[in-house]
C-alpha positions in Angstrom: -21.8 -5.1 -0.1 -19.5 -5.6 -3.7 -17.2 -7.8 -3.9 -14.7 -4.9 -4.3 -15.9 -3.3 -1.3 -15.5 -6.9 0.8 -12.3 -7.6 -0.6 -10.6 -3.9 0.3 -11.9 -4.9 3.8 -10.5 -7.6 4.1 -7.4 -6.4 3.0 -7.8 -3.6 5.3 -7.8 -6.2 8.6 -4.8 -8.4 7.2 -3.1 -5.4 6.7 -3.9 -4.0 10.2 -2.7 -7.4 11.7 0.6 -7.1 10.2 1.1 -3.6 10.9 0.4 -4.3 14.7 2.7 -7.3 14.3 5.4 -4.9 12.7 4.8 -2.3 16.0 5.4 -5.0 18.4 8.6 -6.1 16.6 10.0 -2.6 16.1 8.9 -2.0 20.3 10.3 -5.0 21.4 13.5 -3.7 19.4 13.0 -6.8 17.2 13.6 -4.4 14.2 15.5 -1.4 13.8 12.9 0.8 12.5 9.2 1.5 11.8 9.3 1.4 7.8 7.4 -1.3 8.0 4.8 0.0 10.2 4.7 2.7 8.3 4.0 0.9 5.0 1.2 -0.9 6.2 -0.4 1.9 7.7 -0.2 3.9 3.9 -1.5 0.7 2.3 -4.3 0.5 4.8 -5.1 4.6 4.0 -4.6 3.6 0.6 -7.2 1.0 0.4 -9.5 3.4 2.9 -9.5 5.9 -0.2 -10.7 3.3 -2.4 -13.2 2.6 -0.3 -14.3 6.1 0.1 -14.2 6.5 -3.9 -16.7 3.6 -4.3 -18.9 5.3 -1.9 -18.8 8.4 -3.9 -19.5 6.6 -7.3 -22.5 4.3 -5.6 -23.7 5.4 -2.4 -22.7 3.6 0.7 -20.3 0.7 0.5 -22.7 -1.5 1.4 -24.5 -1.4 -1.5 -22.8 -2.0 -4.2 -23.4 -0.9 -7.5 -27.4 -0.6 -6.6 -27.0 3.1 -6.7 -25.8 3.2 -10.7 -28.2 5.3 -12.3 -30.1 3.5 -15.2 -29.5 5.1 -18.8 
């Protein structure tokens, strides 16, 4: 896995944390609204596509750069 690739996921599960965290407040009526639910969840979809990108570029995420063709 890249480093990019580990660091976007674990971006991805601090993000998800806080985005449940954000739910439970805005359920519980602990905050008047879901903006920052929603923020987390387009950051999360944000770093998802960048994800996705590198796969495009390398192969599977998991791999890294191993799938750069030699010139």
């Amino acid at each position: 896995m890249s480093v990019r690739s580990e660091t976007l996921g674990e971006v991805i599960e601090w993000l998800g944390d806080e985005a449940d965290r954000e739910w439970e407040r805005a359920k519980d009526g602990l905050s008047d609204g879901y903006d920052g639910f929603d923020a987390y969840t387009r950051a999360i979809q944000h770093c998802q596509d960048m994800l996705m990108d590198d796969t495009a570029e390398h192969g599977k995420p998991d791999e890294g750069g191993k799938n750069e063709q030699a010139e």
